[in-house]
NUZA-133058 format. One record per residue (C-alpha): residue number from 1; residue in three letters; chain; x, y, z. Coordinates in nm, 2 decimals, always signed. Example, Ala and Ser with C-alpha at 12.3 -4.5 7.8 and 13.67 -1.06 7.14 Angstrom:
BEGIN
{r 1; ala; A; {+1.23; -0.45; +0.78}}
{r 2; ser; A; {+1.37; -0.11; +0.71}}
This chain:
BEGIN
{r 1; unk; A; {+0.00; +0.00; +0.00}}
{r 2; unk; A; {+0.11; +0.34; -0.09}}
{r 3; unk; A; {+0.05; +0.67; +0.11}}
{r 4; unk; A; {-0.03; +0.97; -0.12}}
{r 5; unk; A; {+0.16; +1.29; +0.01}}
{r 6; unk; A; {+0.12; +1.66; -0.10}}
{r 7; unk; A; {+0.38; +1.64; -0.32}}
{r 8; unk; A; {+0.50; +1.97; -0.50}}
{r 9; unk; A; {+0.58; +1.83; -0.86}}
{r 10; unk; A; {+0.73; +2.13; -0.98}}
{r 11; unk; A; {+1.02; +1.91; -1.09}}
{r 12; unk; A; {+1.30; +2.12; -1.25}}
{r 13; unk; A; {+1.51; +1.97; -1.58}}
{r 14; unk; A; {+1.77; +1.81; -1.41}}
{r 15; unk; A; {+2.11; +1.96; -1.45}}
{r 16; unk; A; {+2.31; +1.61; -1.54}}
{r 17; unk; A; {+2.62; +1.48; -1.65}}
{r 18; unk; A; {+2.77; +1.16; -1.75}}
{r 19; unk; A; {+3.16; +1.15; -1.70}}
{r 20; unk; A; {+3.30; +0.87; -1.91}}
{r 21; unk; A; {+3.68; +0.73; -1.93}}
{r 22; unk; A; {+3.76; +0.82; -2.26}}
{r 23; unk; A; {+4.12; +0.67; -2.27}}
{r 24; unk; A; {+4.22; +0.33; -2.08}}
{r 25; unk; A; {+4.43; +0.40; -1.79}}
{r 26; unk; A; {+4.79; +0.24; -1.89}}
{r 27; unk; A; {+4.97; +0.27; -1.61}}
{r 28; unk; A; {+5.20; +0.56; -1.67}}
{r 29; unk; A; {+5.34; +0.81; -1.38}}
{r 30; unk; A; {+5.33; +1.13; -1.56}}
{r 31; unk; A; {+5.13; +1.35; -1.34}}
{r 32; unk; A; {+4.91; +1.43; -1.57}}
{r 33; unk; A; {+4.60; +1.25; -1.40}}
{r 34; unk; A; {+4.65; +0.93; -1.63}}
{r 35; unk; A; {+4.67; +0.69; -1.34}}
{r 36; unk; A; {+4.82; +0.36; -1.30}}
{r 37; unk; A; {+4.76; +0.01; -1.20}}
{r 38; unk; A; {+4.85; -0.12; -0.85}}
{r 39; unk; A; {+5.06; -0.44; -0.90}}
{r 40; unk; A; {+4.79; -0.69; -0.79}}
{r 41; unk; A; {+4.57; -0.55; -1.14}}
{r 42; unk; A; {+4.37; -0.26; -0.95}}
{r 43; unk; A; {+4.34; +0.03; -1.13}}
{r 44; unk; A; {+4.44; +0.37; -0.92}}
{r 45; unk; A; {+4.16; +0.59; -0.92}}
{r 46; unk; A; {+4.31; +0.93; -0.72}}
{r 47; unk; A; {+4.35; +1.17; -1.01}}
{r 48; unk; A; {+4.73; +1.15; -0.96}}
{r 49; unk; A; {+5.04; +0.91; -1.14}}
{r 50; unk; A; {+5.02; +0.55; -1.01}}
{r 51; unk; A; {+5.27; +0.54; -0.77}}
{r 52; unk; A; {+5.16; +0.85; -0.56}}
{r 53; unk; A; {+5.00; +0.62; -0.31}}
{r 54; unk; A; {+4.73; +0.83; -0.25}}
{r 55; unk; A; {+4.41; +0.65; -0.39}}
{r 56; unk; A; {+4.10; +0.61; -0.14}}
{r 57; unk; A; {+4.00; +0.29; -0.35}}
{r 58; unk; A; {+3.73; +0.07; -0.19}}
{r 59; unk; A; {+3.37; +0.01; -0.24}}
{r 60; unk; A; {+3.29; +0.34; -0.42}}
{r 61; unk; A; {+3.68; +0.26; -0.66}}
{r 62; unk; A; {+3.81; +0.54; -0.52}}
{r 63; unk; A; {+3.58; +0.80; -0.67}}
{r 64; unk; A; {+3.47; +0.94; -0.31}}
{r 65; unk; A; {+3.67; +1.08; +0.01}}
{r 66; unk; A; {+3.60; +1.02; +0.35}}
{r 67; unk; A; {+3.31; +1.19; +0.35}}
{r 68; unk; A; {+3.10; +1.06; +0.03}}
{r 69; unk; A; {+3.24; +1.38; -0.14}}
{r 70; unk; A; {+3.40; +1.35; -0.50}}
{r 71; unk; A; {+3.77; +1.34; -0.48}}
{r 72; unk; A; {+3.98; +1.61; -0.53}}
{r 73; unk; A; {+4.19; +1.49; -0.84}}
{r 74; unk; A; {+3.88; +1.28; -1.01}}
{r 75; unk; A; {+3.91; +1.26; -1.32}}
{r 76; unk; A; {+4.22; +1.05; -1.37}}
{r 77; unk; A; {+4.14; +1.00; -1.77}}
{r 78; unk; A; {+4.04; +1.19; -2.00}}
{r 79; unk; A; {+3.66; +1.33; -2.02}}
{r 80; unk; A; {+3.38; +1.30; -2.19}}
{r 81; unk; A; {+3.11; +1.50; -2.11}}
{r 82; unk; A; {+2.75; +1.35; -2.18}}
{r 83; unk; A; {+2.37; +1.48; -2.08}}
{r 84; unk; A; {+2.11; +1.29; -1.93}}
{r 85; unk; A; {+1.70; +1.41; -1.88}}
{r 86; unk; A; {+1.41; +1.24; -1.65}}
{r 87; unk; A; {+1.20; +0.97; -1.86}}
{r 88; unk; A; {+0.83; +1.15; -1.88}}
{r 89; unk; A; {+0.54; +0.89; -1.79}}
{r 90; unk; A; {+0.28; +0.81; -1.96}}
{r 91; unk; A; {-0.09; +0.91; -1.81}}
{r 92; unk; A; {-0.44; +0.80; -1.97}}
{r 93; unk; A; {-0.72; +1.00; -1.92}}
{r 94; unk; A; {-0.98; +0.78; -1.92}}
{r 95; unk; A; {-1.30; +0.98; -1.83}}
{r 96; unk; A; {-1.68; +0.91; -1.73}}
{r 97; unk; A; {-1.92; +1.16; -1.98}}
{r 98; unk; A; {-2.23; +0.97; -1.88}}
{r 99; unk; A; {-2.58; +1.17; -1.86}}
{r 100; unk; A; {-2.55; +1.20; -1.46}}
{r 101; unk; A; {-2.21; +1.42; -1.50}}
{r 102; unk; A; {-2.51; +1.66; -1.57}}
{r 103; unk; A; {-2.58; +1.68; -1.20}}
{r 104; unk; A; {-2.44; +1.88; -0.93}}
{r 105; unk; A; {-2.11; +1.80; -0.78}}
{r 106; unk; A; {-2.26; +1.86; -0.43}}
{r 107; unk; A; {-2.61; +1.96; -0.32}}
{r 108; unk; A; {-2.69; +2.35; -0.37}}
{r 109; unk; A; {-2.41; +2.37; -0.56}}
{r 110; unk; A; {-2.45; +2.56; -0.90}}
{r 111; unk; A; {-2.21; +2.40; -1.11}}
{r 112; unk; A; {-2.21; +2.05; -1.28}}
{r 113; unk; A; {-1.97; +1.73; -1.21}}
{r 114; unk; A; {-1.90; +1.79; -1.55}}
{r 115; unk; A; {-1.76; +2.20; -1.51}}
{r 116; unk; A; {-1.55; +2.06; -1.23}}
{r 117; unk; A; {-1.41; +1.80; -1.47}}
{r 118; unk; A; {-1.32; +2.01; -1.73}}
{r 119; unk; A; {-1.16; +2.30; -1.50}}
{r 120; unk; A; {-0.98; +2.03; -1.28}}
{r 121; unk; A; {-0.81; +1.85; -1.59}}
{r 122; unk; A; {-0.74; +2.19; -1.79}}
{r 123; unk; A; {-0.53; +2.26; -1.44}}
{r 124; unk; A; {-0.37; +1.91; -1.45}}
{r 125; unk; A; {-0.30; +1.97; -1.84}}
{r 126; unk; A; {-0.11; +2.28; -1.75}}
{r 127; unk; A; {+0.08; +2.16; -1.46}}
{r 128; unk; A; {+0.19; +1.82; -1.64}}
{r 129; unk; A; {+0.31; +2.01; -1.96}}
{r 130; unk; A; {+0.63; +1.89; -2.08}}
{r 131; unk; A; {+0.66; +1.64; -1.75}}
{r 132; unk; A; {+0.38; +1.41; -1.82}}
{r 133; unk; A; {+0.25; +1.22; -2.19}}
{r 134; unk; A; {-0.07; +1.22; -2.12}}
{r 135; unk; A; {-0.35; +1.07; -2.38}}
{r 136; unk; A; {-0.76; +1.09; -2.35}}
{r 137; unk; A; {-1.03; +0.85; -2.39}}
{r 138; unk; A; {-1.36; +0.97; -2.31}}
{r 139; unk; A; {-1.67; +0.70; -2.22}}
{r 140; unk; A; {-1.92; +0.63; -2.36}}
{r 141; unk; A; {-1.84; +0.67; -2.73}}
{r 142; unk; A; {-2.22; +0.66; -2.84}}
{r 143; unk; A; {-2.35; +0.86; -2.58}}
{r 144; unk; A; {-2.52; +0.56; -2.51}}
{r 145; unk; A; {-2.33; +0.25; -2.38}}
{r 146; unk; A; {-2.05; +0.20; -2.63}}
{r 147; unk; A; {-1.70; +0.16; -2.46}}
{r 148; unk; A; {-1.48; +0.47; -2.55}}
{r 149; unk; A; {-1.22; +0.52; -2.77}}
{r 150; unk; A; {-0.89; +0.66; -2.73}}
{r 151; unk; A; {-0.97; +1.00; -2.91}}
{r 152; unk; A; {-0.59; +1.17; -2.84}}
{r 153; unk; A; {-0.32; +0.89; -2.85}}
{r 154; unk; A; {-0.04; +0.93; -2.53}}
{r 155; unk; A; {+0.29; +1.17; -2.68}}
{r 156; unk; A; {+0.51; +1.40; -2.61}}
{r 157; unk; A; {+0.25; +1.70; -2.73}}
{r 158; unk; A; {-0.07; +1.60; -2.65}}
{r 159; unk; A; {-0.16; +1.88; -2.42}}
{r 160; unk; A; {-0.36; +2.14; -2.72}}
{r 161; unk; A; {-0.56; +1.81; -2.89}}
{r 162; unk; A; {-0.70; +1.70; -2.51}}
{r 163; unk; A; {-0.80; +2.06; -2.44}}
{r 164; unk; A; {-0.99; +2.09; -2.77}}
{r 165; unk; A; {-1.17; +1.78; -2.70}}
{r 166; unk; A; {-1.21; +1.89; -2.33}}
{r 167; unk; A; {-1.39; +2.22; -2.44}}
{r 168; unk; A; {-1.65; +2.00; -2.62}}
{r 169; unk; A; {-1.73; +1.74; -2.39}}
{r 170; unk; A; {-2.08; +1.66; -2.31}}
{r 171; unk; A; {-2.27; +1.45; -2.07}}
{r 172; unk; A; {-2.47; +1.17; -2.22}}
{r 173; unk; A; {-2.57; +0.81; -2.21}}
{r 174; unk; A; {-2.48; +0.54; -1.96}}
{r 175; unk; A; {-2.13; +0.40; -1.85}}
{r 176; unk; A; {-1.96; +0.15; -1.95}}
{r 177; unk; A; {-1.64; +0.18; -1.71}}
{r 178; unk; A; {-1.53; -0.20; -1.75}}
{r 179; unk; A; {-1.54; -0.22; -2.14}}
{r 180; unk; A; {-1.40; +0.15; -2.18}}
{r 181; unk; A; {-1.09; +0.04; -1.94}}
{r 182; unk; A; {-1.02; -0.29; -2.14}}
{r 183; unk; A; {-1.01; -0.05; -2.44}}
{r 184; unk; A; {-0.74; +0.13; -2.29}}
{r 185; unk; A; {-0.58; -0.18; -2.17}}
{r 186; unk; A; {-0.54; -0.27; -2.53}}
{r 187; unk; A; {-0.42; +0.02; -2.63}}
{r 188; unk; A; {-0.11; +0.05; -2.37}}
{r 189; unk; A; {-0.02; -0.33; -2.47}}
{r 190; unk; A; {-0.03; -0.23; -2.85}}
{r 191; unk; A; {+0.18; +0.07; -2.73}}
{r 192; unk; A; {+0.45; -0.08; -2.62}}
{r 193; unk; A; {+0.63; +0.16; -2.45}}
{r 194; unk; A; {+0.89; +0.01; -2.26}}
{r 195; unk; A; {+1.09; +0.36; -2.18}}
{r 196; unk; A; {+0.78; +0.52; -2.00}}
{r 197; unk; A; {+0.63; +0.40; -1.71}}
{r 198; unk; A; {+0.24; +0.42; -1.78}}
{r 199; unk; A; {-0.06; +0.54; -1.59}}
{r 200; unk; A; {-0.44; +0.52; -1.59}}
{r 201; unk; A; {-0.63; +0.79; -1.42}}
{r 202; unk; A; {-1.01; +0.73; -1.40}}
{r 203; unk; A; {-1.23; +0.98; -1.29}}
{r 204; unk; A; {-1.62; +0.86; -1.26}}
{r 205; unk; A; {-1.91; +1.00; -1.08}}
{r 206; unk; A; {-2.15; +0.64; -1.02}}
{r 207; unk; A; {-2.15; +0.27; -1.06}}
{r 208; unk; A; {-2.10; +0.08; -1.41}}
{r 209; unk; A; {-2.42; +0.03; -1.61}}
{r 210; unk; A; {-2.33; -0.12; -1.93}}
{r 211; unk; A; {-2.28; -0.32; -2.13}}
{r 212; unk; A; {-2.56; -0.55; -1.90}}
{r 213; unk; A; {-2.75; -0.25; -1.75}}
{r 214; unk; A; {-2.86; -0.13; -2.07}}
{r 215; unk; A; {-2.70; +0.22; -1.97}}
{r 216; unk; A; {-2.98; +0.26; -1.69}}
{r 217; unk; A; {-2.91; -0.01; -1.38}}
{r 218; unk; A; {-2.61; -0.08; -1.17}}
{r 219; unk; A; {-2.56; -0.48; -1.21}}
{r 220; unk; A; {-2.34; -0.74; -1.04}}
{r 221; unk; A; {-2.22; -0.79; -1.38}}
{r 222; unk; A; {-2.07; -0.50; -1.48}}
{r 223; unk; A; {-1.94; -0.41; -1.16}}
{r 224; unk; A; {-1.70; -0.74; -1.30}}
{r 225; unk; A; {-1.59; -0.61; -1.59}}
{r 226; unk; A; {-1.44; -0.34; -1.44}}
{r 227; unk; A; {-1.28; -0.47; -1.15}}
{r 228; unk; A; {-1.15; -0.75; -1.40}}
{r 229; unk; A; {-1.02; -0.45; -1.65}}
{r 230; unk; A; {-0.85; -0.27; -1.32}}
{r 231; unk; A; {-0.65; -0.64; -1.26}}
{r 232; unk; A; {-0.60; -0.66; -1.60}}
{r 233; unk; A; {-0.41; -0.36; -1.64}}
{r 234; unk; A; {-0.21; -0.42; -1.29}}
{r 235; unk; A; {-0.10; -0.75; -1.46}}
{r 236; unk; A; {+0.04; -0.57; -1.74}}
{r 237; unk; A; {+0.22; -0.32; -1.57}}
{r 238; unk; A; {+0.00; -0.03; -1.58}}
{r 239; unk; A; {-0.11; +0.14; -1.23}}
{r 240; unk; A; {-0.45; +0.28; -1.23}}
{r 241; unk; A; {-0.50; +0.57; -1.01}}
{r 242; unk; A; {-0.97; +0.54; -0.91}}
{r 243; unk; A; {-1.15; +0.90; -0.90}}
{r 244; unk; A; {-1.50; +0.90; -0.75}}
{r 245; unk; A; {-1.63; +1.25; -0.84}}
{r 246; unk; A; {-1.96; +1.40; -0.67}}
{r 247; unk; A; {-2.13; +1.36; -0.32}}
{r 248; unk; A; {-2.41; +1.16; -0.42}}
{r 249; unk; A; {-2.13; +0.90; -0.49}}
{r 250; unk; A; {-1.92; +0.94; -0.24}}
{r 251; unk; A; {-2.12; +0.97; +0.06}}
{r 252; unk; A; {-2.25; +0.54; +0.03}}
{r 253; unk; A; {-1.88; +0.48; -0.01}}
{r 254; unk; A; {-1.92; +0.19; -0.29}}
{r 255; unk; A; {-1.73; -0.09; -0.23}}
{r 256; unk; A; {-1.67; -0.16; -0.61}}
{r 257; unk; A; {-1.45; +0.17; -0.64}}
{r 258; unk; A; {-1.21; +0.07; -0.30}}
{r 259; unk; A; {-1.15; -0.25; -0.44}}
{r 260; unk; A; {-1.10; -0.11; -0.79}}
{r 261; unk; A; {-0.83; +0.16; -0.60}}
{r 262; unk; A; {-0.70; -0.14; -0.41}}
{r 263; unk; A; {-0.65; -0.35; -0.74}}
{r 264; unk; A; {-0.50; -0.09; -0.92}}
{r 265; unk; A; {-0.18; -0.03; -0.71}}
{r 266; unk; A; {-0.26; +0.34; -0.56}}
{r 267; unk; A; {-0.52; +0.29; -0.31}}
{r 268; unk; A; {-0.57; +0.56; -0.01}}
{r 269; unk; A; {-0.48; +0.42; +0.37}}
{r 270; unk; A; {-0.80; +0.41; +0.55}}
{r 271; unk; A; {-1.14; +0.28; +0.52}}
{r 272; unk; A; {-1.18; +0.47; +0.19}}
{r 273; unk; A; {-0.92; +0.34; -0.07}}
{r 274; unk; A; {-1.05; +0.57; -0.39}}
{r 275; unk; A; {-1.01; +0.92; -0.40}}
{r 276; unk; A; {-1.36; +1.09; -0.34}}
{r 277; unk; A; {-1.37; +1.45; -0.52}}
{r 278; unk; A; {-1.70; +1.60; -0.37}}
{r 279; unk; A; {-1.61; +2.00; -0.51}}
{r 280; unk; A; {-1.38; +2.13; -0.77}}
{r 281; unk; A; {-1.09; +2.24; -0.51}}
{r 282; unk; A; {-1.10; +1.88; -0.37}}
{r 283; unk; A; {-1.09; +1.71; -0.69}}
{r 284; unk; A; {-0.76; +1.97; -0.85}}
{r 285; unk; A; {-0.60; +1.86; -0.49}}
{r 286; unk; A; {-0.64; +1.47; -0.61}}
{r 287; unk; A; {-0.55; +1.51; -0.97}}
{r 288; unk; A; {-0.23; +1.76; -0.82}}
{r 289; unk; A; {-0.13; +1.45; -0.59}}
{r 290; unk; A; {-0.14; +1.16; -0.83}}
{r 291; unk; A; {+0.06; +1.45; -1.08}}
{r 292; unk; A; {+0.34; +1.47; -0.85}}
{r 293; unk; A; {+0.33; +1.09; -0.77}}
{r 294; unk; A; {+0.38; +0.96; -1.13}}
{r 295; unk; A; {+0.72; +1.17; -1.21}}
{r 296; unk; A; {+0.96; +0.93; -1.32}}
{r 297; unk; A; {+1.21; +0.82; -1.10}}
{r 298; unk; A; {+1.43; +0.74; -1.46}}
{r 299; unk; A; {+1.68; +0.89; -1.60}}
{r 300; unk; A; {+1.78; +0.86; -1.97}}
{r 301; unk; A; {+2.15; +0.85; -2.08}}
{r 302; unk; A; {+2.20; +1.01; -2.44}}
{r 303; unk; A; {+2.49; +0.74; -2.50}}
{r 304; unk; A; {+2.54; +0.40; -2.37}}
{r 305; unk; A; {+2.83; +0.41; -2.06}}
{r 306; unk; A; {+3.12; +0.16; -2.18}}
{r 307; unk; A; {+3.13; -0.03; -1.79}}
{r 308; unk; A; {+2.79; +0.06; -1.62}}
{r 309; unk; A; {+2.91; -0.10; -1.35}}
{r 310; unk; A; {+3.17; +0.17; -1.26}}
{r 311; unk; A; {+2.89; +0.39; -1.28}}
{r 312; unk; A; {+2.86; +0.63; -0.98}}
{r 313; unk; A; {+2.57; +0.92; -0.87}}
{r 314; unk; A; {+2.56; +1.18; -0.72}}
{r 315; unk; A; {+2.31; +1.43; -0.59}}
{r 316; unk; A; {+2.38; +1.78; -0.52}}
{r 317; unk; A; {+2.74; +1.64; -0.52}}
{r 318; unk; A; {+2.68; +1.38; -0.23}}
{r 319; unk; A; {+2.70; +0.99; -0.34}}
{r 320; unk; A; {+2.41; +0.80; -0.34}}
{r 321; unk; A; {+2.42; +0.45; -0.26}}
{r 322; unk; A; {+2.39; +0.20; -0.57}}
{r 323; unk; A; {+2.29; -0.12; -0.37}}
{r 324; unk; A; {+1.86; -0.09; -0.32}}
{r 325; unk; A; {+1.87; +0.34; -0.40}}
{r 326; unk; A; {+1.89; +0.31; -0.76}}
{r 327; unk; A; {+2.05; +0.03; -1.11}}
{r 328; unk; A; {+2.14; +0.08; -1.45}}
{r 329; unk; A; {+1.91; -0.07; -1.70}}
{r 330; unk; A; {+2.04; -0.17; -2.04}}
{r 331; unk; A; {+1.76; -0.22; -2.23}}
{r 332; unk; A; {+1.61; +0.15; -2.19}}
{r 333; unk; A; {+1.96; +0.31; -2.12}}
{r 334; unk; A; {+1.85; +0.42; -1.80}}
{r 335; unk; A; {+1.94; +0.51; -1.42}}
{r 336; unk; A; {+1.63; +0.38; -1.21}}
{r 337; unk; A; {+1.57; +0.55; -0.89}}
{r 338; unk; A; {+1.37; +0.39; -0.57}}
{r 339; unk; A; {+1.28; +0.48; -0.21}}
{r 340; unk; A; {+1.36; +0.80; -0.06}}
{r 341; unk; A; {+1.58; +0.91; -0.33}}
{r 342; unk; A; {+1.28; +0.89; -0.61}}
{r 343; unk; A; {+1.11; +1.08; -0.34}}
{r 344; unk; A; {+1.38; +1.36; -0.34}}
{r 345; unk; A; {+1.39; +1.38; -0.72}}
{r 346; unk; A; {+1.02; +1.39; -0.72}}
{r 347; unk; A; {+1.01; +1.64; -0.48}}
{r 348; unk; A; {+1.21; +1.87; -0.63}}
{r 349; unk; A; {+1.46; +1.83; -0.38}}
{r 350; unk; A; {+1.79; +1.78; -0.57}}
{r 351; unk; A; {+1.97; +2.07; -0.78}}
{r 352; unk; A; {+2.19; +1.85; -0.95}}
{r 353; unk; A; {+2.25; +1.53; -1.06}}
{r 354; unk; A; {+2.60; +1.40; -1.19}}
{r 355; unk; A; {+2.67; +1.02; -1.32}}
{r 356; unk; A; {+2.99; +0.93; -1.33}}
{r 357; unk; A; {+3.24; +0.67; -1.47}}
{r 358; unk; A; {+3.55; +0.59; -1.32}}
{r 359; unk; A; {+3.85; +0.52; -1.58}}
{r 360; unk; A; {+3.80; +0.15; -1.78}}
{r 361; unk; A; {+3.91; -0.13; -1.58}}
{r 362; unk; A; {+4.26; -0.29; -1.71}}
{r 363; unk; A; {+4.29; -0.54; -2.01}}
């Protein structure tokens, strides 16, 4: 279970840089910061000849001082300077436009569960620009109880297109919440995104009524369908994030959205395990949260490091720990992050980020 946290997710382009060996360290004593080899095949790693006898070698290869601070005379090879950026997710919109987002968000309130919608993801479009790849499909398709299609497909500039179709949304029809989530199931298989880590965010105001309710009654059935869809997309490696919008909803507590919230990966601690929206300020807080949770923790290398195993980090010039904190993965080209330190870049915590590779290990 995961606790959702006020998160700012104002998260600044990393300042990054990966420091790569660029010649192999031969052995020479020049002074010239080419290094040498210790006689039982260790390569010195102080920044000075071979035989000044000051290395600091030892779990870290001599990159870091007594303190976890870089050392002095690092590098000991020559440089090459490469740039690294964080790996955007992926977030599906995936949005309940049935004929009862018509209705007030609360009682006595003057403004539909459909305004709040529309203001609420405008805000989250604007705050996500550039950070998150986000994508929209809309349910039902008919405006009756069609599943919905994925009208804006996830990329890197989706933002305008989803606030186009935003502008002309309307409520109508009944709500097929299993089928339309299978649909997007589908379509983040077919995707096959393996860089970006994707996202579903549904946002509903009442209980599944088609494709067995005829768009009219709540049924066993389709209650199924879309817990099943929720598992479905868990299984494949997409987290889906549960939205109950209005009071009317929220106020009997439905079991089929906790469990949905539970299934998905992101549920709430507590007896509620969906996040209820009953007003438009309470539903931009949850849409800000689940913003800020979703960062990626990843960050891309722009060329592939020779020996990612002498690979180092660094935030704010402080080591981080490689063992549990954060790996190399060679099939995306990526540092991954985990634990507190995700939570720091997330935050917005760190300033700067430097990866570094000590000098190629001998022949």
């Amino acid at each position: 279970m995961r606790r959702m946290n006020a998160i700012p997710w104002s998260l600044a382009l990393l300042s990054l840089a990966l420091w790569l060996g660029a010649a192999a360290c031969d052995g020479g004593s020049n002074g010239q910061g080419d290094g040498g080899d210790d006689p039982d095949g260790t390569t010195q790693v102080d920044g000075r000849d071979g035989s000044s006898g000051n290395d600091t070698q030892g779990g870290d290869n001599g990159l870091l001082d007594g303190t976890g601070q870089l050392s002095d005379g690092f590098p000991i090879c020559g440089t090459f300077q490469l740039e690294a950026s964080s790996v955007p997710p992926n977030m599906l919109l995936v949005v309940d436009k049935s004929g009862s987002m018509d209705d007030p968000t609360s009682a006595g309130s003057n403004r539909s569960k459909l305004d709040d919608l529309k203001d609420a993801v405008d805000a989250l479009l604007t705050q996500g620009d550039g950070q998150i790849r986000f994508g929209w499909l809309p349910y039902p398709r008919d405006n009756e109880c069609a599943a919905g299609n994925v009208t804006v497909q996830i990329g890197d500039d989706t933002v305008a297109a989803i606030r186009s179709r935003l502008l002309m949304l309307s409520a109508s029809g009944g709500t097929p919440t299993g089928p339309s989530l299978t649909v997007g199931d589908n379509y983040l298989v077919g995707l096959a995104d393996a860089l970006h880590r994707s996202f579903v965010v549904l946002i509903t105001d009442g209980m599944p009524t088609c494709p067995n309710g005829d768009g009219r009654t709540p049924n066993a059935a389709d209650n199924q369908l879309s817990l099943d869809a929720v598992t479905s997309l868990r299984s494949h490696g997409f987290d889906t994030f549960v939205i109950g919008l209005g009071s009317n909803l929220n106020d009997t507590n439905p079991q089929l959205l906790n469990d949905m919230a539970v299934a998905g990966g992101w549920p709430q601690d507590g007896n509620v395990k969906y996040y209820p929206a009953n007003s438009l300020a309470q539903l931009n807080a949850v849409l800000s949260q689940i913003g800020g949770q979703v960062l990626g923790c990843n960050l891309l290398l722009n060329q592939i490091p020779e020996y990612p195993n002498w690979l180092f980090v660094f935030f704010d010039g402080v080591a981080v720990p490689r063992d549990g904190n954060w790996s190399y993965n060679a099939a995306s080209n990526t540092i991954e992050f985990t634990g507190a330190y995700c939570e720091q870049l997330r935050s917005g915590a760190v300033g700067k980020v430097d990866v570094l590779m000590g000098c190629r290990p001998p022949d």
